[in-house]
N, C-alpha and C positions, 0 to 999 in steps of 0.2 A: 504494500500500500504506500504510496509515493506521493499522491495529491493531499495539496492542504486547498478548504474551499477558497474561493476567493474573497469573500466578506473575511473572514480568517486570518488570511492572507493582508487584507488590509489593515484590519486590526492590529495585527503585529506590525508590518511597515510603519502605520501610525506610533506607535510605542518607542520602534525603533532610530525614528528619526525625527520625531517630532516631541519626543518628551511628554505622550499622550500616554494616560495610565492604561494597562491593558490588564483586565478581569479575568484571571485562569479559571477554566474549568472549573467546576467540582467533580461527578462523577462523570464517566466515560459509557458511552454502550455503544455496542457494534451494531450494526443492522445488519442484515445481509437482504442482498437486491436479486429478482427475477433477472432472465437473460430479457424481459422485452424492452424495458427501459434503463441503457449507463446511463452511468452518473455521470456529470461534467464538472467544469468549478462553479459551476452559477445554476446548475440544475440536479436536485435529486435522482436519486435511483427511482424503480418501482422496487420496495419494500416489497419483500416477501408478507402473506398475510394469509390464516385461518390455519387447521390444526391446532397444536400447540405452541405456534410460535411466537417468541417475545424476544425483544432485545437483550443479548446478552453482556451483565455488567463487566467492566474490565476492570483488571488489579494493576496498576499502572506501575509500571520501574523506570527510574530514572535512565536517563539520555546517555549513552558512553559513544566515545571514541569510536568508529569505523573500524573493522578489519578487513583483511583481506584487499579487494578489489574496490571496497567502499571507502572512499577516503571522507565521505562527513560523517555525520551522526546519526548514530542507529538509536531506537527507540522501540521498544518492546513493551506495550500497552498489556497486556496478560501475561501471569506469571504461572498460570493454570491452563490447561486446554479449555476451547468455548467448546460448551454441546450445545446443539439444537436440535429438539426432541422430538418427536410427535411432529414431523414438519410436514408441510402439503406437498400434492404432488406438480412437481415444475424442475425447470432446470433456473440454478442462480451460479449467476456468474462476478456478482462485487461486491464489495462490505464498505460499508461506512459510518464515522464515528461519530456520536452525538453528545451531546452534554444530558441528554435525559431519556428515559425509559420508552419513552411513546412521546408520538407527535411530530411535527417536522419544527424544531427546535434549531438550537445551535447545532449546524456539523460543522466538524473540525476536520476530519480527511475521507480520503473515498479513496478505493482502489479498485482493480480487477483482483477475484481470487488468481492464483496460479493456473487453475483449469476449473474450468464451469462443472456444477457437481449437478445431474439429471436424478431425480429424488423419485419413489414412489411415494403414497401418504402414508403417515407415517414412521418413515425414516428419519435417523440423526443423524445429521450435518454435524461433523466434527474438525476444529481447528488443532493441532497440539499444541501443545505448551512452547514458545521461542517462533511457533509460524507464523503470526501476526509482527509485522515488522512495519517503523517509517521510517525514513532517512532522508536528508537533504544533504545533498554537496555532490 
């Protein structure tokens, strides 16, 4: 996951160069989005919806150093693997991060999963623990 939204995006440039206060987060949830509608920086996914699905809260770790091939900063928002339980039948192909459990609220980034996962209903949709990743640089 590599986008930050664009409102987001501004926020931060505001903070950054302008001396404008900027308001972190409190909690974090992932969404995860249908293949019918990506996400862009100025438009939502389609939210996956019905089953049991609900956003899942994330346990946030601090920002470290790049390795490897990545020279900025990696960022690993779960310290646990997400399940998604009881999920309906579709194929989802992106996840995105919100400040709140439901609603179309603050998102903070959107990405593509690595590959589109095709679900029957009720199947778990499952991230491991270290898979969810941001980075800039």
């Amino acid at each position: 996951m590599a986008n930050i939204d664009q409102a987001e995006a501004i926020l931060l440039l505001k903070a950054l160069l302008s001396n404008t206060a900027y308001t972190v987060p409190g909690a974090q949830y992932a969404a995860i989005d249908t293949s019918t509608t990506a996400p862009t920086s100025t438009s939502f996914g389609s939210e996956a919806s019905g089953g049991g699905y609900a956003r899942a809260a994330l346990s946030v770790t601090a920002a470290a150093a790049g390795s490897g091939g990545n020279a900025g900063l990696a960022y690993s928002p779960s310290s646990g693997a997400l399940n998604y339980t009881n999920m309906p039948a579709g194929t989802f192909s992106s996840i995105e991060v919100f400040n709140a459990a439901t609603g179309t609220t603050r998102r903070l980034l959107f990405g593509a999963l690595a590959s589109s996962k095709t679900l029957a209903a009720g199947d778990t949709l499952s991230i491991a623990a270290g898979q969810l990743t941001a980075t800039l640089g």
